[in-house]
C-alpha positions, 0 to 999 in steps of 0.5 A, spaced: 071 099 456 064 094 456 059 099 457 054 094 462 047 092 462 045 097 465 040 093 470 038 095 477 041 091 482 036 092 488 038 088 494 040 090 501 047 090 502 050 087 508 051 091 514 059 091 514 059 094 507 058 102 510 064 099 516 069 095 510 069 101 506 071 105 511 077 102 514 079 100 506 079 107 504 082 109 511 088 104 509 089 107 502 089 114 504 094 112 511 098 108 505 098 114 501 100 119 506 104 115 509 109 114 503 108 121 500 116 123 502 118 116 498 113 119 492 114 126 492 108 131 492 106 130 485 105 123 485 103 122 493 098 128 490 096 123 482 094 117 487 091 121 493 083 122 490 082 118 484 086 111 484 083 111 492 075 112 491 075 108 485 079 102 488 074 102 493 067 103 491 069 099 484 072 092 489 065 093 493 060 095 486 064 088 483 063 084 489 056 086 492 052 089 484 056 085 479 061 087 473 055 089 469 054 095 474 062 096 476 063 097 468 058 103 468 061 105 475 069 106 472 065 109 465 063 114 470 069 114 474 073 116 467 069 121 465 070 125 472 077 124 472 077 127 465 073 133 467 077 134 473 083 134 470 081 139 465 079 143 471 085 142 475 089 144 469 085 150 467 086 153 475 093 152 475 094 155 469 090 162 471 090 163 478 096 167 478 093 172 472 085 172 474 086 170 481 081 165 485 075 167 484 076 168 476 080 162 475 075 158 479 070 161 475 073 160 469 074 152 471 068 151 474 063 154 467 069 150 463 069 144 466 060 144 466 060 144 458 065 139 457 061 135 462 055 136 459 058 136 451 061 128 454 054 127 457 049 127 451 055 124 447 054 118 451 046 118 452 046 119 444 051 113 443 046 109 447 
């Protein structure tokens, strides 16, 4: 994935942009919840939080910041995902024998340390 320039775009967006993003990510979401019988809970649930966000706020970044700042916005998204994944992942497997809090816990102090770990890899790689 480019990594971007980096550069701050600092200009004021238009006064539609709050409005557009809310109406394209309440039509995602609507289509998602709408189809969820056709795609079974677990892909209805894949495409639900990440696939959503990342479609609407990387389309604006692209159209209002440039390539350069949606390139860095959809390294980060990556990122998130992955941690997230390992979070999710680290939940289900131990809810059942810890319990909530324990497994959420657990999950949560995982899922910083890799964050972090991911995180000075990235800022040394620069």
């Amino acid at each position: 994935m480019p990594s971007g320039s980096g550069g701050n775009v600092l200009r004021e967006p238009p006064e539609w942009q709050i409005p557009a993003r809310i109406i394209a990510g309440t039509t995602l979401v609507l289509l998602v919840t709408g189809s969820a019988t056709i795609l079974g809970p677990h892909l209805s649930g894949l495409l639900t939080p990440f696939p959503v966000y990342t479609t609407i706020l990387g389309a604006f970044i692209r159209r209002f910041d440039g390539v350069d700042a949606c390139a860095l916005f959809l390294r980060g998204a990556v990122i998130g995902i992955f941690t997230n994944a390992v979070f999710c992942f680290l939940i289900a497997s131990f809810i059942v024998q810890l319990g909530l809090l324990q497994a959420m816990g657990l999950a949560l102090l995982a899922t910083l340390i890799i964050h972090s770990f991911l995180f000075y890899l990235l800022r040394r790689g620069k």
